[in-house]
MIZA-551429 format. One record per residue (C-alpha): x, y, z; residue in one letter. Coordinates in steps of 0.1 Angstrom, whole numbers, plus 5000, padded with zeros to 4 digits. Example, Ala and Ser with C-alpha at 12.3 -4.5 7.8 and 13.67 -1.06 7.14 Angstrom:
2
512349555078a 513749895071s 
//
This chain:
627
811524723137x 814324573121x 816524303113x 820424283132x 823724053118x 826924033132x 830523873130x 832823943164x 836223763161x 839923823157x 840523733125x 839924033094x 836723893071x 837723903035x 834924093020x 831724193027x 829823883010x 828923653038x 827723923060x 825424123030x 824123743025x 823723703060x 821924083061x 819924013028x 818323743045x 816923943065x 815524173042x 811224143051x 812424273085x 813524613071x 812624703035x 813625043039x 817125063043x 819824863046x 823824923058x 827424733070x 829524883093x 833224683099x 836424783126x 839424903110x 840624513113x 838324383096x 837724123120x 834424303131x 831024343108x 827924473116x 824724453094x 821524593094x 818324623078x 815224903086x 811824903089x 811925293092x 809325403122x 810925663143x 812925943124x 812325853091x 815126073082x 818625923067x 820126053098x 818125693118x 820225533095x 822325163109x 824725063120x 824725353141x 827925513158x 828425783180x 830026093172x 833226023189x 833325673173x 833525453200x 830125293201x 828625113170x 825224973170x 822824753153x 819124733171x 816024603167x 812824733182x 811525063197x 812625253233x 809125383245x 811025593269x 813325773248x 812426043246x 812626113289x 815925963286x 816926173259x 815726453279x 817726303311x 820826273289x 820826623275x 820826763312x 824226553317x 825726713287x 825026463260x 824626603227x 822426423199x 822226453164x 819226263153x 815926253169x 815925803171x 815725663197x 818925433187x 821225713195x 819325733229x 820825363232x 824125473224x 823925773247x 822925593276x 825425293270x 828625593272x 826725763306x 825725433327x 827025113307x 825824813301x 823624903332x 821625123309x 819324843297x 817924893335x 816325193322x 815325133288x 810825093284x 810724913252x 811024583231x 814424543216x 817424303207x 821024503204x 824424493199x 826624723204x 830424733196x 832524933224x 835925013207x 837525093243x 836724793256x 836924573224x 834224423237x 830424343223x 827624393243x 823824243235x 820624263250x 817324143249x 814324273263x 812124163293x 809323973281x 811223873247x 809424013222x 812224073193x 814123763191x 818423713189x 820423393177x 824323373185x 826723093175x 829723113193x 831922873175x 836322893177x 837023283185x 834123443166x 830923553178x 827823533153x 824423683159x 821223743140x 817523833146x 816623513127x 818323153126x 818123193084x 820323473089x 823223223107x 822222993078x 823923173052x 827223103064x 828822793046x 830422643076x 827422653097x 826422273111x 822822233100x 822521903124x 819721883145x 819621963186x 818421643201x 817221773233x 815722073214x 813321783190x 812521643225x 811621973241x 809322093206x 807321733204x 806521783238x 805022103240x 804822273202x 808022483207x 811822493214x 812022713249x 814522913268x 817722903255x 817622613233x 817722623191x 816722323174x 820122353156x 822922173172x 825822483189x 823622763187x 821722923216x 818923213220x 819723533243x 817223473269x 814023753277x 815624003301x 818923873299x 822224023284x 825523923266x 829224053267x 831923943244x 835524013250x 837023933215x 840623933219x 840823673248x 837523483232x 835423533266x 831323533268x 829123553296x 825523613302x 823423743332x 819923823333x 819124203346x 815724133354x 813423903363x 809223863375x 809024023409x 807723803440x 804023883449x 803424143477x 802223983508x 798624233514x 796324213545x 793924423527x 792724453491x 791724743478x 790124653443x 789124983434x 792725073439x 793824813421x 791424893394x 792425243391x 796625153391x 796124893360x 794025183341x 796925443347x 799425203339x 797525103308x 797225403296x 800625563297x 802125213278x 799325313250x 799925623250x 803725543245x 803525303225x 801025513201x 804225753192x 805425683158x 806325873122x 804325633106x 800225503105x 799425323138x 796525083138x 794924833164x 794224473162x 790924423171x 789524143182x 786424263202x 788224023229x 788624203268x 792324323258x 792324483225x 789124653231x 790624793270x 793424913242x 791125043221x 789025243244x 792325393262x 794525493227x 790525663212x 790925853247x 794726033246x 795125973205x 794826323191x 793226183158x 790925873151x 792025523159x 792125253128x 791324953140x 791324643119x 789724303123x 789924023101x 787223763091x 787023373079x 783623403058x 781923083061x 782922993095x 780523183120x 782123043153x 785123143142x 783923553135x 784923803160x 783624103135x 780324163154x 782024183194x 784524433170x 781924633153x 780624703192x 783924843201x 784425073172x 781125223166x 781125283206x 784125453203x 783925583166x 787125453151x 788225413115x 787025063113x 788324803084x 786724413083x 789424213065x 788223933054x 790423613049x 789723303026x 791123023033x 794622983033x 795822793005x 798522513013x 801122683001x 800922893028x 802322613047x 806122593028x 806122963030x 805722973065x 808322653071x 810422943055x 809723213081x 809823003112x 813622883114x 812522653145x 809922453135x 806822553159x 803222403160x 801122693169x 798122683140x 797423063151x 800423193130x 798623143098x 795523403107x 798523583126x 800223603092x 796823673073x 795623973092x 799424093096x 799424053058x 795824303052x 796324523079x 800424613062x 798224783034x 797125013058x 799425103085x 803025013094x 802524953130x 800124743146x 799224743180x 797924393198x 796824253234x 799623953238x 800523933275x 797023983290x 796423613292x 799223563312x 799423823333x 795623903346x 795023463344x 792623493312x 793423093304x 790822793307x 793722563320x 794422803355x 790822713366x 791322323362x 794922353380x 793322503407x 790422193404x 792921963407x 795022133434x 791522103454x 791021773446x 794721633458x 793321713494x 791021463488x 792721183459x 794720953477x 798020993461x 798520603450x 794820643435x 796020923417x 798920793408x 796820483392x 794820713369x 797520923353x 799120573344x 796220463329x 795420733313x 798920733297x 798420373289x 795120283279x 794020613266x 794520713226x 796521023222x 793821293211x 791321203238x 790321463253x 791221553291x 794021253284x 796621503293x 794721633322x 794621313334x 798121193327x 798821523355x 796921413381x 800121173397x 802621373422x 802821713431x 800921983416x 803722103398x 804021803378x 800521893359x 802222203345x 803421933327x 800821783306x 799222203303x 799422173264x 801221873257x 801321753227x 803221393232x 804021233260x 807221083265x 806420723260x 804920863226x 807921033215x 810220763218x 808320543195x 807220853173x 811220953166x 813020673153x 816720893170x 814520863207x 815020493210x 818420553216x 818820793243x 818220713279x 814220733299x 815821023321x 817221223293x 813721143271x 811321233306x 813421623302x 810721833293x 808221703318x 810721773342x 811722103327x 808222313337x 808522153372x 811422273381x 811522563369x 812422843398x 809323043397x 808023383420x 804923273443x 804123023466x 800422943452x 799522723423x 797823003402x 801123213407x 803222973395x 801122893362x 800723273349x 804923283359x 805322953341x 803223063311x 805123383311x 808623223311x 807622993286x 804422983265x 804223333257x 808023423253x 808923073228x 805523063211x 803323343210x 805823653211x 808023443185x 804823373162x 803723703161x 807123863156x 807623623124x 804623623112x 804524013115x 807924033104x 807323833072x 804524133065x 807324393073x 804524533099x 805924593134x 803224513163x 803724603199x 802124503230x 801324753259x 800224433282x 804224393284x 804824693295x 807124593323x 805324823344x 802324613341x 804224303342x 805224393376x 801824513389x 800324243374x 802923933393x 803424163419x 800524373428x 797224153418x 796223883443x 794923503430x 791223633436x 791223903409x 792823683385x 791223353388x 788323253416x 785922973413x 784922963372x 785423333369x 789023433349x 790823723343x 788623943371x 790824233370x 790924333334x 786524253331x 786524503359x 788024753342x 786324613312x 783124723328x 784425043337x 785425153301x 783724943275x 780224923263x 777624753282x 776424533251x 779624353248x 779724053262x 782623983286x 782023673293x 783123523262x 786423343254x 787523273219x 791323273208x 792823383172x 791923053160x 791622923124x 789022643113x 791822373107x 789622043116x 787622163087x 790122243069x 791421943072x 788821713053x 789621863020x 792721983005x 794622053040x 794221723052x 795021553017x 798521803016x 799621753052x 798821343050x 801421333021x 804021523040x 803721283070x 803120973049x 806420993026x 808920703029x 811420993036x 809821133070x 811221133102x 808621033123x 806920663127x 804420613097x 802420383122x 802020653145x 801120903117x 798720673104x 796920633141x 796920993142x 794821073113x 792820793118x 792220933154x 791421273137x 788821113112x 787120943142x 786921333157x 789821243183x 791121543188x 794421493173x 794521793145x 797421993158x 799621703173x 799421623130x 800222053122x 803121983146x 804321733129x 803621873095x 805122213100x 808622013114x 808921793085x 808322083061x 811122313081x 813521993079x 813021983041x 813222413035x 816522373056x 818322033049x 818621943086x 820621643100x 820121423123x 823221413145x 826521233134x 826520983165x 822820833157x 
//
């Protein structure tokens, strides 16, 4: 895992400065190593910094070229696969000289192009200079696990694995993205392409980038995309069963492969422990598995569902335990995150990423199983609601989501639900999460009242919209959640917050194999049916795990932060949101704590709002010129 900079333009840079700054920013993502490589104009830099996990030698060392000096690239992330390619390579005649897998990117770029990406197993974000073609290539991978920011501003090209990176450069515009504010107080992130900094845009999952420099053209496609789902007469659910397992297997046993200590987030949850009992199966030596704790908060402690899973399968066990945070935390984090985002789970994300980096250097966690297999409460009331718009007449509907909206106070809760009710099933994708409505955020950001209802309703519009594989409701949530939730929030939380730790984590859930099989393969009925969730992976749950452990249970990496909040939390964020200097409406603070302190459920619509003021202040934002 690392960090990638870059400058692409026609003009020679004088010095190395900006782009070491630029680098140097990025310095948590790779501690061990650092390097610039620039074109004999000048007018091309590259920077890098390593988190050394595959060939630790100084031969893995980046910017990377190939031996004839055509190719020169800077990569983030890990090629499961290389070594078949590598093997696939050699019998065309390619010749290596290090045993990384970034020379298998190189190799594979000079045989098949930028078509090679087609082939690659892995989570990464590129770029790789082609001195034929004086051109720039960059790609990102499927589900978007590692991140890339460009700026494309006159006849330059910028890029970075983090926005700070971008930051460093004096002319940058630090002004903020209207739409992007809009897009974040609506749902606790900035999505697809957006930034919340005005002219700079994120490389989308499973999309690439080319960059002709000398006459200043850039396009972007995507490569790849979720398949359709299969239209079966017949399920066969031991079949099924049996394909996930294989499929499993082979990304942990992949993803296992590394020159460094390997160790498992365990949760005692259905995913990490079907990880767990796979990798204690093909590992040749003992598992670690690691699990952290908040002492003092019992409903909140997932060490006795872990302890099941490792003494069933003897692994080399550590209980972490976790105090609670202190506030400073919360500026420190501001830092990390260069998009504000509202997702409280980054703190225990950065806790246990914290502990478990004084034990191994690569983690290995369940993100994606959620999504894929339908493990979330929400896909069962969508599929409620879908039943009950056979029998709701539409105006009566219609009559309860504007009342809700209304006469409702934000924080009361089922208001979203409620609000989604009105229209088409599609629109309650919409209120899946929502933090403010849009009525809310117009009076809640003083630069809202300007702009126009249709701009302001975006967002509610945006998930609605959205093209998305399968024709039934269920389909269309895990695709939407895929698309969305897990690619802008939860991959981006736990690549910062892992980042910040220098500890890389993959996820054999997003294995594109299994993201395939899963969209493609597994029908609505062994995902979600009735009250029952995520059917597939408790199958093979009760195929592999112990029978003690209780499958039935549901409990996210969650932090106690309504208790929190009554004592030094709640005393630190309320002066944040309460200073004559904040951008949001003090009366609509004010009804928002006094909502929480009346046990309205308002605690992270106030985090939100918290964890974007203190980003605004760590980065000097803007509001835009014309407001």
């Amino acid at each position: 895992m690392c960090g990638i900079v870059g400058i692409c333009g026609n003009e020679p840079i004088q010095g190395e400065e900006l782009l070491v700054s630029m680098r140097d920013a990025l310095s948590h993502r790779g501690p061990d190593d650092s390097g610039i490589w620039k074109s004999p104009d000048s007018a091309i830099m590259l920077g890098h910094r390593r988190l050394s996990i595959i060939d630790l030698s100084p031969a893995g060392h980046q910017p990377m070229s190939d031996a004839r000096g055509r190719y020169t690239i800077v990569f983030n992330g890990e090629i499961y696969n290389f070594r078949e390619l590598r093997d696939e390579l050699s019998s065309f005649g390619h010749s290596f000289r290090t045993q990384s897998d970034t020379e298998v990117i190189l190799e594979a770029y000079h045989r098949w192009g930028t078509q090679c990406i087609e082939r690659f197993n892995g989570m990464f974000a590129f770029a790789l200079y082609d001195a034929d073609r004086d051109s720039l290539f960059a790609a990102r991978d499927r589900a978007g696990e590692k991140p890339f920011f460009y700026w494309h501003y006159g006849n330059s090209l910028v890029f970075a694995s983090e926005l700070k990176a971008l930051m460093q450069n004096p002319l940058f515009p630090r002004r903020l993205d209207l739409e992007a504010m809009n897009f974040y107080l609506t749902y606790g992130y900035v999505p697809w392409d957006m930034c919340i900094l005005h002219g700079v845009k994120k490389l989308l999952q499973g999309h690439a980038l080319l960059f002709e420099r000398r006459i200043n053209r850039m396009k972007t496609w995507g490569y790849w995309s979720l398949p359709k789902p299969q239209s079966v007469e017949r399920i066969d659910t031991r079949e099924l069963i049996y394909e996930f397992k294989e499929l499993l297997t082979d990304a942990v046993r992949r993803q296992l492969v590394a020159d460094v200590p390997v160790g498992i987030l365990l949760s005692g949850g259905i995913d990490s422990s079907l990880i767990t009992a796979i990798a204690s199966h093909v590992s040749t030596k003992p598992v670690k598995t690691f699990t952290i704790t908040f002492p003092g908060y019992a409903a909140y402690n997932e060490e006795p569902y872990a302890q099941i899973i490792a003494d069933h399968f003897g692994t080399e066990h550590t209980i972490l335990p976790a105090t609670t945070a202190s506030i400073e935390l919360l500026p420190e984090l501001s830092r990390q995150y260069d998009e504000p985002i509202a997702d409280s789970s980054m703190i225990p994300t950065f806790l246990v990423s914290r502990l478990i980096r004084q034990h191994v250097t690569v983690g290995i966690g369940g993100d994606g199983g959620d999504e894929l297999f339908g493990g979330y409460p929400h896909y069962s009331w969508l599929l409620r609601q879908n039943m009950a718009r056979r029998f709701v007449p539409a105006l009566v509907r219609s009559q309860i989501s504007r009342c809700a909206e209304q006469y409702l106070p934000i924080g009361f809760r089922g208001r979203s639900y409620l609000i989604g009710v009105e229209g088409i099933v599609q629109n309650s994708f919409t209120s899946v999460n929502q933090f403010f409505d849009h009525r809310t955020r117009r009076n809640l950001f003083l630069p809202f009242r300007t702009i126009s209802p249709d701009l302001l309703a975006r967002p509610e519009r945006y998930k609605a919209e959205m093209e998305l594989p399968g024709k039934t409701v269920l389909q269309r949530a895990t695709a939407a959640d895929f698309m969305t939730y897990l690619a802008d929030d939860l991959l981006v939380k736990m690549d910062r917050a892992s980042m910040r730790a220098s500890l890389e984590v993959r996820a054999p859930f997003l294995d594109y194999r299994i993201i395939e099989f899963a969209f493609s393969k597994v029908p609505d009925s062994l995902r979600v049916h009735g009250g029952k969730r995520k059917i597939l992976s408790r199958l093979l749950a009760r195929d592999l795990l112990p029978k003690s452990l209780d499958l039935t249970r549901k409990q996210g990496f969650t932090i106690p932060l309504a208790k929190w909040f009554r004592g030094e939390w709640g005393t630190y964020m309320k002066s944040v949101l309460l200073d004559t200097d904040s951008w949001f409406d003090r009366k609509i603070v004010t009804n928002l704590i006094e909502g929480q302190e009346h046990e309205l459920a308002n605690i992270q619509r106030l985090f939100a709002l918290t964890m974007a003021e203190l980003w605004r202040r760590e980065y000097r934002v803007d509001l835009p010129v014309d407001e």
